[in-house]
C-alpha positions as MATLAB code, in Angstrom:
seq = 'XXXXXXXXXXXXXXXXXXXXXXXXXXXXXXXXXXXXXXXXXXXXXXXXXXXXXXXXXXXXXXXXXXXXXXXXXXXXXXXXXXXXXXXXXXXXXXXXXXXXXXXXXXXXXXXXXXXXXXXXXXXXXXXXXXXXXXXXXXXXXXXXXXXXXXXXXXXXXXXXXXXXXX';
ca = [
     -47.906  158.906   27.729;
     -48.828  156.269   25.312;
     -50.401  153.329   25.976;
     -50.542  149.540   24.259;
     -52.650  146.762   24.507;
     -51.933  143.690   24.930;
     -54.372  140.735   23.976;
     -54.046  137.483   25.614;
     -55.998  135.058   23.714;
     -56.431  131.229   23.247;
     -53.970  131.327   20.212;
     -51.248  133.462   21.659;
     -50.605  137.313   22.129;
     -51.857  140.064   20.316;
     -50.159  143.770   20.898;
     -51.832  146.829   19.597;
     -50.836  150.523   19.448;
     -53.482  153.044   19.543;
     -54.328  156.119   17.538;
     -55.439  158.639   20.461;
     -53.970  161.450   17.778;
     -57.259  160.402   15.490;
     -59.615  158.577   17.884;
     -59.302  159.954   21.668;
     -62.708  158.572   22.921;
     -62.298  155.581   21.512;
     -58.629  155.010   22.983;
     -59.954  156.562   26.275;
     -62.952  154.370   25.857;
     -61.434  151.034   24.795;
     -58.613  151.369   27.427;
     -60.991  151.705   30.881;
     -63.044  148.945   29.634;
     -59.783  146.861   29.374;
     -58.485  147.970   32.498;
     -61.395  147.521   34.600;
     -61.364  143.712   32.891;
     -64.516  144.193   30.765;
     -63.323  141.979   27.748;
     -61.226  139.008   30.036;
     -63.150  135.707   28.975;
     -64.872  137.132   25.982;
     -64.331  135.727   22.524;
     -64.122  136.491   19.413;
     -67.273  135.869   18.529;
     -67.618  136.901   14.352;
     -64.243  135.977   11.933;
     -64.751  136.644    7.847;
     -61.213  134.951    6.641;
     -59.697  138.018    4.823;
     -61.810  140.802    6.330;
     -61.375  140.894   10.025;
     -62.295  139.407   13.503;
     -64.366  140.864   15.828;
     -64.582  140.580   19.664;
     -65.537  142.834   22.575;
     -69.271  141.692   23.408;
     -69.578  140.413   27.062;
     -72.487  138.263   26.291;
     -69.968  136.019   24.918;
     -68.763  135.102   28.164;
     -71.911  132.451   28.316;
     -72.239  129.873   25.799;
     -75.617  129.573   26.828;
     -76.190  132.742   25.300;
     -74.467  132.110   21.680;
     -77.873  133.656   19.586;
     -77.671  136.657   21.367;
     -73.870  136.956   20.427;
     -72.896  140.240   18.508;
     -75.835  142.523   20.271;
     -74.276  142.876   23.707;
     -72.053  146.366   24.806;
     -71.216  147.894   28.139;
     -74.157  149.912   28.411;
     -72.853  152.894   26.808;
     -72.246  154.344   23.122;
     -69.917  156.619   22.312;
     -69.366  159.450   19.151;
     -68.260  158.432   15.991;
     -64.792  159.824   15.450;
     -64.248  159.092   11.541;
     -60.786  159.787   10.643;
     -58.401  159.529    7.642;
     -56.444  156.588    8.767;
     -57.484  153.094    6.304;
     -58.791  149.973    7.476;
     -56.094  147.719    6.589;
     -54.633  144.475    7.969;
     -53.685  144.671   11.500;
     -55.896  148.014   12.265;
     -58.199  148.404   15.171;
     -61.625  149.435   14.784;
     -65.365  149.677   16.504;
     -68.132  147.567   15.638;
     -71.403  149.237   15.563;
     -74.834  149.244   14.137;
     -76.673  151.241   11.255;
     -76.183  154.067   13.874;
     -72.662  155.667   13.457;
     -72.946  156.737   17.211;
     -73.636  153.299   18.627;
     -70.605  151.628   19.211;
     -70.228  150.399   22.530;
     -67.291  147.808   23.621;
     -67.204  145.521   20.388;
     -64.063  146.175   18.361;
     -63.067  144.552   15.102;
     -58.960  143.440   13.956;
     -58.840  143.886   10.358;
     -57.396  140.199    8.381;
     -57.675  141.831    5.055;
     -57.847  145.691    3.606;
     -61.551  146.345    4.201;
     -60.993  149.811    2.618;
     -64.262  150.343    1.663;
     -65.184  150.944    5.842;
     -63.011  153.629    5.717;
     -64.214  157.292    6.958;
     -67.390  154.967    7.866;
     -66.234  153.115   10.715;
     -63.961  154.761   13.703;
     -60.669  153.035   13.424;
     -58.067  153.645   16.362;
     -55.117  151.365   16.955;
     -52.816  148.924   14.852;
     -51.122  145.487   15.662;
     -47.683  146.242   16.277;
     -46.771  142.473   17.195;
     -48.829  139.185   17.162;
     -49.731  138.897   13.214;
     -49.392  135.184   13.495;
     -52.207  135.186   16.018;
     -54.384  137.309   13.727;
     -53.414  134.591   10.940;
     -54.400  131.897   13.323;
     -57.810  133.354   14.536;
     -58.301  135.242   11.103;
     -58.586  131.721    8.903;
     -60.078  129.362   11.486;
     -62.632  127.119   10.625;
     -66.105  128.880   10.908;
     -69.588  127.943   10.885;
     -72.700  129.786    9.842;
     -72.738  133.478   11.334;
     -69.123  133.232   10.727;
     -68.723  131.829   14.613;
     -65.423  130.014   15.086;
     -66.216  126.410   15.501;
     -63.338  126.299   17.984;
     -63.768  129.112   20.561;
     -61.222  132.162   20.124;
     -61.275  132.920   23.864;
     -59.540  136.512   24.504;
     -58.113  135.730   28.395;
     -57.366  139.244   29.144;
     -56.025  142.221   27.767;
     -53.917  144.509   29.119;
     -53.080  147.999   29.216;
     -49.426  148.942   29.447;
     -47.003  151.466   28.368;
     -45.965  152.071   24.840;
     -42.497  151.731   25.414;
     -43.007  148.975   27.539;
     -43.483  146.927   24.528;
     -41.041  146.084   21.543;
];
């Protein structure tokens, strides 16, 4: 059965479709993180207006701890599963570093066509509803390091049926 996520952040929902046809350990990955409430009171923590926004680190869940922002994961990495489908608006992908193997829990929401990360970066899902929210988030104000000067607070997010969602 396929499953959905749904995003609850400070500017409204989010609802994403995944790819487990192209990226099954990051679906399988992504999804038990969510479930077991890994990302609720994260942020997102990076936003580059017309390239994409990126959340998923739980060291973001302390302001205290803003310069280590961006470097935090769940303790794991998983594989790099490169696939054919393009990084365009709306499309779910994993942050990692130099390392294609080292993505962890941070995920990025493509606001523009990044197509040059394609075949480069793993991507997995697509926004099926919620593009105003990505509009919102995706052209807030920033500051330097591209942090939001207003914090993009992700509440929770949700796994739930495919067909549970419209």
């Amino acid at each position: 059965m396929s499953e959905a996520a749904i995003i609850k952040t400070s500017e409204g929902e989010m609802v994403l479709e995944f790819w487990p046809d192209v990226a099954p350990g990051h679906v399988e990955n992504f999804t038990k993180l969510a479930k077991k409430g890994f990302y609720d009171g994260t942020c997102f923590h990076r936003v580059i207006k017309g390239f994409m926004i990126q959340g998923g680190d739980p060291l973001t869940k302390d302001e205290s701890k803003q310069r280590s922002w961006g470097t935090g994961g769940p303790g794991h990495q998983i594989k790099a599963e490169f696939n054919d489908k393009a990084h365009t608006r709306g499309v779910l992908s994993m942050a990692r570093s130099q390392d294609p193997d080292s993505a962890g829990s941070q995920f990025f929401i493509c606001h523009g066509d990044p197509r040059f990360l394609d075949r480069q970066y793993t991507a997995f899902g697509k926004l099926i509803k919620g593009d105003d929210v990505l509009e919102k988030i995706g052209t807030t104000a920033t500051q330097p390091g591209d942090r939001p000067v207003k914090r993009m607070n992700v509440e929770s997010i949700k796994i739930v049926p495919r067909d549970s969602v419209k």
